[in-house]
C-alpha positions as CSV (number, residue, x, y, z in Angstrom):
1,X,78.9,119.6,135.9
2,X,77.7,122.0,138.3
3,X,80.8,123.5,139.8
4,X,80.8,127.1,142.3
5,X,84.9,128.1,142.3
6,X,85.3,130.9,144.7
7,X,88.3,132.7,145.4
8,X,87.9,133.5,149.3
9,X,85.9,132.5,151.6
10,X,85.4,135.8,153.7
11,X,86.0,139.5,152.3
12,X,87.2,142.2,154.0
13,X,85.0,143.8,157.0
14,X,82.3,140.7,156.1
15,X,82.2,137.3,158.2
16,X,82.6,134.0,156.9
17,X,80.6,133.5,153.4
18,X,78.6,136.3,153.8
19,X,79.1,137.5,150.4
20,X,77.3,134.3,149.2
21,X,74.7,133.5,150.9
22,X,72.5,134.4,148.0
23,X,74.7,132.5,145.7
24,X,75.2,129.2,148.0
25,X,71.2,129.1,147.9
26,X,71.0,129.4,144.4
27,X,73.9,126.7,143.5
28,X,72.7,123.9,145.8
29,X,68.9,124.1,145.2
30,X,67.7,120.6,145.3
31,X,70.5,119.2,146.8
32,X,70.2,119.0,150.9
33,X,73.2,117.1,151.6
34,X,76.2,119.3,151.7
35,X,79.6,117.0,152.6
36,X,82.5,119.4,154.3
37,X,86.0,118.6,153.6
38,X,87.9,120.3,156.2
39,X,91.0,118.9,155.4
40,X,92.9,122.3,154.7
41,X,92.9,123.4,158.5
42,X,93.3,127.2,157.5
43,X,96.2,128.3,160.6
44,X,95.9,124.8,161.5
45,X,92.1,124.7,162.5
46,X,90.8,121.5,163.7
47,X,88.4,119.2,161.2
48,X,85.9,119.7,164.3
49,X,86.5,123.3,164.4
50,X,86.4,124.1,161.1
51,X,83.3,122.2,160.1
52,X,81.2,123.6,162.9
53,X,82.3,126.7,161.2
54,X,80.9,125.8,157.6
55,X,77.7,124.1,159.7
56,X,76.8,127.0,161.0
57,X,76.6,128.9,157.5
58,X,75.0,126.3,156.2
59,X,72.6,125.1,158.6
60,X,71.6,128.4,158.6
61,X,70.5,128.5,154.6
62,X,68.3,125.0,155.4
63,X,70.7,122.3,154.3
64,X,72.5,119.5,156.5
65,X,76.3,119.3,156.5
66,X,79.1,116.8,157.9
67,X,82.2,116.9,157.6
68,X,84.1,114.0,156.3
69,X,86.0,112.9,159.3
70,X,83.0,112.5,160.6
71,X,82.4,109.1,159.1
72,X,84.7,105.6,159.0
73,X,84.8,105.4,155.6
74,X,85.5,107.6,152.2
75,X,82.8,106.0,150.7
76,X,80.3,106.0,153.4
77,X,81.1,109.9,153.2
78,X,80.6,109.9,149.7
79,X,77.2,107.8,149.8
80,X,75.9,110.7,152.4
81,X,76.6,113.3,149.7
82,X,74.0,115.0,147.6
83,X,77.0,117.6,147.1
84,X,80.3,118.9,148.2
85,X,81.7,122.1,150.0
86,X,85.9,122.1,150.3
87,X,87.0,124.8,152.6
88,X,90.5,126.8,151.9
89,X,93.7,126.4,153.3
90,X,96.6,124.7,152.4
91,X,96.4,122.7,149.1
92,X,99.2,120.6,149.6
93,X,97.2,119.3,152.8
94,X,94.0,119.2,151.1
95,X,95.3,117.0,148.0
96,X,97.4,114.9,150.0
97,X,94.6,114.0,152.7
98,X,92.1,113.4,149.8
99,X,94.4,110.6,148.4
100,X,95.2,109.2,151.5
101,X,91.6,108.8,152.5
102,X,90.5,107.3,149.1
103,X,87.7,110.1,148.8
104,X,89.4,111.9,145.6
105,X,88.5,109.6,143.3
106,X,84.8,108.8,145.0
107,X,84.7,112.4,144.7
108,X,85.5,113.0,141.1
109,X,83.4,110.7,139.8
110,X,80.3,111.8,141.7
111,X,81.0,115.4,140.6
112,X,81.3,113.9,137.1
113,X,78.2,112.4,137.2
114,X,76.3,115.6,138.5
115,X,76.6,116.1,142.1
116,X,77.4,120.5,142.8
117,X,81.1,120.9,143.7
118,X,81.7,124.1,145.7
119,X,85.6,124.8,146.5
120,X,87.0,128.2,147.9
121,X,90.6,128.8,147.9
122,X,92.6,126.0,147.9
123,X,89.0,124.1,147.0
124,X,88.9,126.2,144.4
125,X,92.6,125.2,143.0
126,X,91.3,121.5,142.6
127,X,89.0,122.5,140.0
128,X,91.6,123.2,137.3
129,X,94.5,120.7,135.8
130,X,96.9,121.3,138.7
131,X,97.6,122.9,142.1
132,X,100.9,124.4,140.3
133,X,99.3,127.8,140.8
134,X,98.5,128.0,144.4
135,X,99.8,130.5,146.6
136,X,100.3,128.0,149.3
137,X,103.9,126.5,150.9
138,X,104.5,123.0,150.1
139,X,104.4,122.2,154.0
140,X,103.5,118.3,153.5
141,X,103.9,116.3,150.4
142,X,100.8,115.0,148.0
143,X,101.6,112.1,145.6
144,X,101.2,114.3,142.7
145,X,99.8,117.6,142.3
146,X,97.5,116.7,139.5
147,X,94.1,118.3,140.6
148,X,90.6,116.9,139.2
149,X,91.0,118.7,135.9
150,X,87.3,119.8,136.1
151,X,88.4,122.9,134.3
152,X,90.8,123.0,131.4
153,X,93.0,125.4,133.1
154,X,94.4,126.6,136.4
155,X,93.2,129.2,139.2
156,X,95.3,131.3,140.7
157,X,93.1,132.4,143.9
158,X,93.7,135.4,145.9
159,X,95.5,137.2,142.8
160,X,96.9,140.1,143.4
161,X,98.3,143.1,140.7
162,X,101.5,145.1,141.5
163,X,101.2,148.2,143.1
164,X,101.5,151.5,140.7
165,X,104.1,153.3,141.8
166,X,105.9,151.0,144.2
167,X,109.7,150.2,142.7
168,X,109.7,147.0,144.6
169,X,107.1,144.6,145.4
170,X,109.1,141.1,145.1
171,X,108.3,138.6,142.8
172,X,104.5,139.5,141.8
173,X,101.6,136.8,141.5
174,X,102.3,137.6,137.1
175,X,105.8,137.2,137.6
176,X,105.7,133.5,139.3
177,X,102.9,132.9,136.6
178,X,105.1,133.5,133.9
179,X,107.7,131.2,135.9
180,X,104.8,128.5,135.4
181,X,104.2,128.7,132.0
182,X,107.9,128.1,131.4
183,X,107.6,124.7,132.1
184,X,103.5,123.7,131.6
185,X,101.0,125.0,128.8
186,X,97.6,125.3,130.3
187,X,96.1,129.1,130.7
188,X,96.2,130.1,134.7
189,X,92.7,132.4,135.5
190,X,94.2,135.1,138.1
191,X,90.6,135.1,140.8
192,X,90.7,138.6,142.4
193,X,89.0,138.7,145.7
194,X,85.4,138.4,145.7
195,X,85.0,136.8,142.4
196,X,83.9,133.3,142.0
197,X,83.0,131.2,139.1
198,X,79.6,129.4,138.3
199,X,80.1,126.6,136.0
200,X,76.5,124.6,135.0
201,X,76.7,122.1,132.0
202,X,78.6,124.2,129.5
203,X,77.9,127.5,131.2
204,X,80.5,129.0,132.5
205,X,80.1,133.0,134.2
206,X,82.6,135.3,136.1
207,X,80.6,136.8,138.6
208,X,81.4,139.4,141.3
209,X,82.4,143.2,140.9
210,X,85.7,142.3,139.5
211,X,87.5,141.5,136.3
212,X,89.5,138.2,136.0
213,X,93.1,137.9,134.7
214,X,93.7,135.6,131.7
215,X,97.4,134.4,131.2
216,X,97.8,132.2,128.2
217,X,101.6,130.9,127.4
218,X,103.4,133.3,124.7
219,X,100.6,135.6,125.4
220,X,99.9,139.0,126.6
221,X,97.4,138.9,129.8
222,X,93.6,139.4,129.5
223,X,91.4,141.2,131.2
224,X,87.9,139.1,131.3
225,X,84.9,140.7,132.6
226,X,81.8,139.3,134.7
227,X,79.6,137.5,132.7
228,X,79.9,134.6,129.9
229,X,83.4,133.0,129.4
230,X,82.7,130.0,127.7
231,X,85.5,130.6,125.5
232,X,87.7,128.9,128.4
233,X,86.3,125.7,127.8
């Protein structure tokens, strides 16, 4: 599989994908037909909105893009494809519009079978076994919350560390991970901003300026730095 799993879409100070746009390039050569799924809505976007967005990044690095909306069917969506870009938001929204349009299992299989899968965000959280790990509110209801299980454990995007010498920061992103792995086994990657994954065949590579956090169940946490982390698989 060819998979790009990106924690955010923009950093700080930097507009949207800017941090990429040597990477995207890179990931999608030979592949000209990008499909958007806009189904996230980020602050409750529009699909238009948001996939003009996306075009425009896109268009600009030479390759054609549509969102899926944009056609009548799943499937006619899914025969466009030469690959896929899934935009952040909510995950509850993404997984439950993907079912309801029939494209998540079009999707999976074509992903299986080759075609490059980019996801940031909550795109990124359908990569792993579930969306149990998302930072997102449950604000609609999916079926299940079984993700594609691309990935033989979880992403927690966005992840955050406590702050030294702050007595009180809530419940931290460790602490609700621990809460997780009271009731499920997989291992939950913590994506710090800026970081992004590059899986190709059996290849898989941290890359950014940034360690990753490993949580394993009835383990202590890992630090994992860029490079090769094919022990994950």
């Amino acid at each position: 599989m060819k998979l790009l799993i990106v924690s955010t879409s923009t950093v700080y100070r930097q507009g949207y994908l800017d941090y990429l746009k040597e990477e995207i390039p890179s990931f999608f050569r030979g592949y000209k037909r990008i499909l958007f799924i806009p189904y996230a809505r980020p602050s409750g976007i529009s699909h238009d909105a948001y996939t003009q967005k996306a075009t425009a990044v896109f268009e600009s690095l030479r390759f054609l893009m549509k969102g899926a909306h944009e056609f009548e069917t799943a499937q006619e969506a899914n025969d466009w494809a030469d690959a896929f870009f899934v935009g952040g938001g909510n995950t509850f929204l993404l997984l439950k519009k993907l079912y309801e349009t029939g494209l998540f299992p079009l999707m999976d299989a074509k992903v299986r079978a080759g075609a490059p899968y980019m996801g940031t965000s909550a795109g990124c959280n359908l990569t792993g076994i579930s969306i149990g790990t998302t930072n997102d509110m449950p604000i609609v209801q999916p079926p299940v919350l079984k993700a594609f299980g691309w990935l033989p454990f979880n992403i927690n995007p966005h992840y955050l560390d406590a702050v030294t010498g702050q007595e009180h920061m809530g419940e931290t992103r460790e602490t609700r991970i621990a809460e997780f792995h009271q009731f499920n086994t997989q291992p939950v990657l913590g994506l710090r901003e800026g970081s992004w994954l590059r899986l190709t065949d059996d290849f898989l590579e941290l890359k950014g300026l940034l360690t990753a956090r490993l949580f394993v169940k009835g383990k202590d946490p890992v630090e994992l730095k860029p490079g090769r982390i094919n022990d994950l698989l």
